[in-house]
C-alpha positions in Angstrom: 23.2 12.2 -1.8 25.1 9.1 -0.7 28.5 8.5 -1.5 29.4 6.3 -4.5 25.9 6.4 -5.4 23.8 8.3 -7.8 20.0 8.7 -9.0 19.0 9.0 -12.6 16.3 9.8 -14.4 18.3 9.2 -17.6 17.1 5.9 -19.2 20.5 5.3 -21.2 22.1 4.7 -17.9 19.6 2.0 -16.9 19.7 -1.8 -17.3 16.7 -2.7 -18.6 17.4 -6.7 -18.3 18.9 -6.0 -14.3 16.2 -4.2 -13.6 14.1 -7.3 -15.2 16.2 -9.9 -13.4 15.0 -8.3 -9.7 11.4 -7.5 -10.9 10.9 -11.5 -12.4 11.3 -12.5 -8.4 9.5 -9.9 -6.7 6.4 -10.7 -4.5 4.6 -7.8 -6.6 5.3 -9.0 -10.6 6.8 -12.6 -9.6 7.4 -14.1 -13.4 7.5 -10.6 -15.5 8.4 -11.0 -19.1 11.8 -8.8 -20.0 8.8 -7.5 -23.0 6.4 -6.3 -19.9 9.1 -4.5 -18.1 10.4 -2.9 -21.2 6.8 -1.5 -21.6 6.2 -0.5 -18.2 10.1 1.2 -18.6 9.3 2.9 -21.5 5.9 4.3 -20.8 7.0 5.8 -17.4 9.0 8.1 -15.6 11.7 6.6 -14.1 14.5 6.4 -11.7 17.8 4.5 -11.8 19.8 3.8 -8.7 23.5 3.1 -9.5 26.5 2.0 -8.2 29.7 2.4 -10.2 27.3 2.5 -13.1 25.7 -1.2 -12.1 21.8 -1.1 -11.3 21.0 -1.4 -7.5 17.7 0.3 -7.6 14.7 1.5 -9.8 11.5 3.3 -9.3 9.1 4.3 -11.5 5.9 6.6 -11.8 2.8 6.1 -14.5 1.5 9.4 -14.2 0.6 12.9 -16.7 2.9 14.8 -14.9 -0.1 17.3 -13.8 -2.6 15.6 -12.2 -1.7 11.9 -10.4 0.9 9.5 -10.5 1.6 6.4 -9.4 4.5 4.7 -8.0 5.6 1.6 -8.4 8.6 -1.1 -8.7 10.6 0.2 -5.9 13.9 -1.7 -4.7 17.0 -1.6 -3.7 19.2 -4.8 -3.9 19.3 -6.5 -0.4 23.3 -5.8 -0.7 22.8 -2.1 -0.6 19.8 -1.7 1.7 20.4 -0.2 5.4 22.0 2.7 3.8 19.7 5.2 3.7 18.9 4.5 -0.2 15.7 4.0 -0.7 14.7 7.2 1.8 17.0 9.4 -0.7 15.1 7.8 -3.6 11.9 8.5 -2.2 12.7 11.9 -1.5 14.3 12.2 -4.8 10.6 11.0 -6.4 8.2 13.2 -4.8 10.3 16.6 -5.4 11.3 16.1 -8.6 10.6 19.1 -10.5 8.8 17.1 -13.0 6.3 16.4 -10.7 5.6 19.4 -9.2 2.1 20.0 -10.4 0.7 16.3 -9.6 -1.8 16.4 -6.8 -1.5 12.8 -6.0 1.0 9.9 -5.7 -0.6 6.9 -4.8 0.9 3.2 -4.5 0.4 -0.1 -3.0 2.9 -2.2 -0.7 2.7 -5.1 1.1 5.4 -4.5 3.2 6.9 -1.2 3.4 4.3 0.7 5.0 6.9 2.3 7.3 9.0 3.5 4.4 6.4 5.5 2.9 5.0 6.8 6.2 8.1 8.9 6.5 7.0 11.1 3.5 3.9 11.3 4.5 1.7 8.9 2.7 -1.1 7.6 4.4 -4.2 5.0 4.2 -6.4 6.5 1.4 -8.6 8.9 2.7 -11.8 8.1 1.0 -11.2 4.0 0.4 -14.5 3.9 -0.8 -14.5 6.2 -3.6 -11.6 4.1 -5.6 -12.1 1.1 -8.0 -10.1 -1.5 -9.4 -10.7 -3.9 -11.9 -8.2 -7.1 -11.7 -7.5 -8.1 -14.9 -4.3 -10.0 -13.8 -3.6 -11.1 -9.9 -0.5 -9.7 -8.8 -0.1 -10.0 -5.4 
């Protein structure tokens, strides 16, 4: 816990459009219709970072809550980085009760490699046994 902030996993208290707004400028899904996002928000299982009840982070996990999940659209707002935020959230993620029977949390970063290494993630063991299929070029 970090004072004056809190993590939710109650949609009611998340802005859809803020989270939008960051999410339309990110390197990861630069251009992002407000309709996309509100898909992607309502077909996962998310997590709302707030600050006096304004959006200042989001998470969210695609998974069936047994067997993988995976994680994706984390930020924090520049403004409220170097706090120890995003570590909380993490930690917050992968012991959530709701996820205690996946086997696997997977993700892609460009950039925050280090983050994730604190929690154990690591270079996929067996590269060559995954897929993908790009229908759309993210990034």
């Amino acid at each position: 816990m970090i004072k004056d902030y809190e993590i939710t996993t109650n949609k009611n208290n998340m802005n859809v459009k803020a989270i939008h707004k960051y999410l339309t400028r990110a390197y990861w899904s630069n251009g992002i219709s407000l309709e996309n996002v509100q898909k992607a928000f309502e077909n996962s299982f998310c997590f709302g970072v707030l600050k006096d009840n304004e959006q200042v982070g989001y998470a969210r996990l695609v998974t069936d809550y047994a067997s993988i999940a995976y994680l994706a659209d984390v930020y924090i707002l520049e403004e409220h980085r170097n706090k120890g935020i995003s570590k909380w959230l993490i930690n917050e993620i992968i012991n959530h009760p709701n996820i205690k029977d996946v086997r696997k949390i997977i993700l892609a970063t460009k950039d925050a490699h280090t983050l994730y290494e604190k929690f154990d993630f690591k270079k996929l063991e067996k590269p060559q046994s995954y897929m993908e299929k790009i229908l759309k070029h993210s990034f």
